[in-house]
N, C-alpha and C positions, 0 to 999 in steps of 0.2 A: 474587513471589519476590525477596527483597533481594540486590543485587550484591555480591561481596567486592569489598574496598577493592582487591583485586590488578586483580581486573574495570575498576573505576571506572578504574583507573591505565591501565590497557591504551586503555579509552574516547578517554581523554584525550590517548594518546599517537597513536594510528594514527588514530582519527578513526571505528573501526571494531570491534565486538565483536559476537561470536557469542556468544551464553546458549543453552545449551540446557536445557528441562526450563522453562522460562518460566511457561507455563502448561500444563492438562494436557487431557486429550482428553475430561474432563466437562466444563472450559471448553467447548470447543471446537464440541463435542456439537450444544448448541443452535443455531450457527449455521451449522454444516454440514447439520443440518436443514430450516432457515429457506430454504437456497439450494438446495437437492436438491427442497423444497417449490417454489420458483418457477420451477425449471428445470423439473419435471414441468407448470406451467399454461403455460407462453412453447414446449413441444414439443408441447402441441394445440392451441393456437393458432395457431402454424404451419404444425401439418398441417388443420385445419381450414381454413386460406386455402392448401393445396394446395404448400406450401414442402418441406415434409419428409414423408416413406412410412411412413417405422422411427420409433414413439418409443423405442426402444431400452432399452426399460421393465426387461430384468434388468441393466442394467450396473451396474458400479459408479459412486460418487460420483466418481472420478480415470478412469472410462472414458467416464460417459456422453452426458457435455457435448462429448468429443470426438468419440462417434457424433454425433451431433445436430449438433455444427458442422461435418463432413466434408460434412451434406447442405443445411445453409443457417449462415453466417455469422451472421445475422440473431438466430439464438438469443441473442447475447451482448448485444441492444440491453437499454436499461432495466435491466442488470442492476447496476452499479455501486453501491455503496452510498447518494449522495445521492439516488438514483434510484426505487432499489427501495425502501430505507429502513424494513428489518425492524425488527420491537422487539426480538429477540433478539441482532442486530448492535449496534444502540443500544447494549443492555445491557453487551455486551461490550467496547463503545467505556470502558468503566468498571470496568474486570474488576481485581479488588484485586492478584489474583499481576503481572499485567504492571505498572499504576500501583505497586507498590512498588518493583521497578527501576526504570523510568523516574523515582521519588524521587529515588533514588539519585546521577541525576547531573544534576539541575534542581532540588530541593526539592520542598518540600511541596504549594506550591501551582500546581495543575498545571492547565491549560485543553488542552481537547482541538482541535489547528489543524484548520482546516476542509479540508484537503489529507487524503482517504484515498479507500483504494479498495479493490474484490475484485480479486484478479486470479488470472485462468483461463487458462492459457498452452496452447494446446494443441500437440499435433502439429504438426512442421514440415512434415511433410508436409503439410498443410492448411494452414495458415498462412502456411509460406512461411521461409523465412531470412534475408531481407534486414530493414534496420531500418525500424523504425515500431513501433504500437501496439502487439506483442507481444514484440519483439526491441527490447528500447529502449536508445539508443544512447548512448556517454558523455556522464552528464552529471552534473550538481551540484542538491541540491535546493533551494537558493538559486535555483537560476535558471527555477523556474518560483512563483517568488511574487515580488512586488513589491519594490522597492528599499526601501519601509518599514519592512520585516522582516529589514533586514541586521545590526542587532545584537541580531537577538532567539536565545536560545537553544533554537532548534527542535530537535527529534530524533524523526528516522525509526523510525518499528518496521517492521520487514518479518518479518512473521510466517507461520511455515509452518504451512499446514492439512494438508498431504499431507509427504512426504520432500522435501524440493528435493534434487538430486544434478546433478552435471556434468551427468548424460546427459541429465535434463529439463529444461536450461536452468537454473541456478541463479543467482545474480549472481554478476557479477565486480567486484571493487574496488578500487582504488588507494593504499594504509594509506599513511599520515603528509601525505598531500599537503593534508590538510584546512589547515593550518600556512600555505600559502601564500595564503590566501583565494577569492575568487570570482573565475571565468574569463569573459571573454564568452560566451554562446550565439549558437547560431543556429538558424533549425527548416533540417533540412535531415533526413527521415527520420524525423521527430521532436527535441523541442527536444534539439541537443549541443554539446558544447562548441565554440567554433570547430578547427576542424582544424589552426590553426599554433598555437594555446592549448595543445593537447591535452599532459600531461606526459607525459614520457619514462620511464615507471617502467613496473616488468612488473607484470603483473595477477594479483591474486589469488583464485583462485574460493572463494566462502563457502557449501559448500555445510552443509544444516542439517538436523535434524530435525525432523518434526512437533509442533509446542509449544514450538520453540525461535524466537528473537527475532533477527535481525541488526539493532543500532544502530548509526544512522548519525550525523555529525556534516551540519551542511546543505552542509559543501563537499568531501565526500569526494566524488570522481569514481567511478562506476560505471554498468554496464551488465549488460542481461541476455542469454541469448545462446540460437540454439535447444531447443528441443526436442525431442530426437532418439529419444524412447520413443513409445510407444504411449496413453500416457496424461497426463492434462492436472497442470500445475505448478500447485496451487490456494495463494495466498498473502493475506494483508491485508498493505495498506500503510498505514500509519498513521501521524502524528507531533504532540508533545507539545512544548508549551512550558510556561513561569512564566506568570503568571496575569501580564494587564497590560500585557505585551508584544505588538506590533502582528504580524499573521500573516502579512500579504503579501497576503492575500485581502481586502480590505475587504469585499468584497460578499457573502462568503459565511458560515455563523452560527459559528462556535467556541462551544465553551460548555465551561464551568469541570466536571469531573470528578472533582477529587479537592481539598477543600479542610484542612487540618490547623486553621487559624487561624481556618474558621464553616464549616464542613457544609454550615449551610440555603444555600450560594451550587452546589451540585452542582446541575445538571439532571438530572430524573431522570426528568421526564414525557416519555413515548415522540413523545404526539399534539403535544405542543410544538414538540419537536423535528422532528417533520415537516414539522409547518408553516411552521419559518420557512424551511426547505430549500424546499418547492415554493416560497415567497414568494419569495424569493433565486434562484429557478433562471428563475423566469417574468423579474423585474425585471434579473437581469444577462446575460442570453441577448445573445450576439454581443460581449461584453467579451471582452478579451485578455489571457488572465492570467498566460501566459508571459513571461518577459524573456528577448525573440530582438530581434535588429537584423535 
């Protein structure tokens, strides 16, 4: 789905735009399939090694990862997308309605950065409320890729598979502060910004709907905040640069997605693609890919 020029301006000025209607729930279809498919083999597995009682076999796609993690945490290992590394995720790592906005405000030629993830937010009550891996804390998304990638045109998609709303933890963000550049981090709760960095601006909750897109610029500050429902905040996180530009990741594979000026440079082999991820995950295991002091 192409941006209005009014869209692109707003991009440009906060650092921050909500699309909604992005892509649609027949996108979406296949790999909310693909993850309800490995969520059911990684819940008797579990119970088969005596972890979990309930597979929790009629819930929904937004209820039943939160049964399943209330009785072991463990359900969410492996499940990340370098990880699991479905061909239907793949596919949609290439999905035409999203790569036409993201044209929009990069061009034509687009390589997909090796920075993405699923993310399954569950219940605070399970989880917990303080920051770290599911409450994650302000920061910039500069500051978890390399100093190599500081003038490269990266842009975040954080796309909803379910509603994101205040109540299930949506993000929160900080519009125009992109303007000022990159802040230090530090890991403290996970990588954030240092606490006397931190800007002085009030926060903006972005919440979205399902098929809708929040773009980021790499140095808008944001965080995400509990989950206060009953059911899990199901999202992809994803980001796109120009083809050529260095990712931050050296070790990890980017591959070209959308090409206007030669086609034949898209990746499109799934078995490819996997492999250079398992190669890449075996050879850079214990690298530090964040920039925290």
């Amino acid at each position: 789905m192409a941006l209005t020029d009014q869209q692109v301006r707003a991009f440009h000025e906060e650092g921050v735009l909500v699309a909604e209607g992005v892509v649609t729930d027949a996108d979406l279809a296949p790999v909310i399939v693909e993850y309800e498919a490995w969520i059911d083999r990684r819940a008797r597995t579990l119970q088969a090694e005596g972890k979990i009682a309930e597979l929790c076999e009629g819930e929904s796609f937004e209820r039943r990862f939160a049964c399943l993690y209330a009785q072991s945490p463990e359900i969410e290992r492996g499940m990340d997308i370098m990880q699991m590394r479905g061909p239907a995720t793949f596919a949609f790592l290439r999905n035409e309605r999203l790569l036409d906005a993201v044209e929009c405000l990069i061009g034509p030629e687009i390589t997909c950065n090796p920075i993405h993830h699923v993310r399954a937010k569950p219940p605070a009550g399970a989880s917990g409320e303080g920051a770290g891996f599911y409450n994650v804390p302000w920061h910039q998304d500069a500051g978890v890729t390399w100093e190599e990638a500081d003038a490269s045109e990266i842009v975040t998609c954080w796309i909803a598979l379910v509603d994101a709303t205040v109540e299930n933890g949506c993000m929160e963000v900080m519009p125009g502060v992109w303007k000022q550049g990159y802040r230090e981090h530090q890991a403290q709760g996970g990588t954030t910004i240092r606490p006397d960095l931190l800007p002085k601006v009030t926060p903006r909750p972005v919440p979205v709907r399902k098929g809708g897109v929040v773009f980021m610029h790499r140095h808008t500050p944001h965080r995400s905040v509990p989950n206060h429902t009953d059911k899990v905040r199901w999202s992809l996180d994803l980001r796109y640069q120009p083809t050529g530009t260095p990712t931050g990741r050296p070790f990890h594979p980017e591959f070209v997605a959308r090409s206007r000026r030669d086609p034949s440079l898209v990746l499109t082999d799934h078995a490819e693609w996997s492999r250079r991820w398992a190669q890449a995950l075996e050879a850079s295991h214990g690298l530090q890919a964040h920039r925290v002091k």
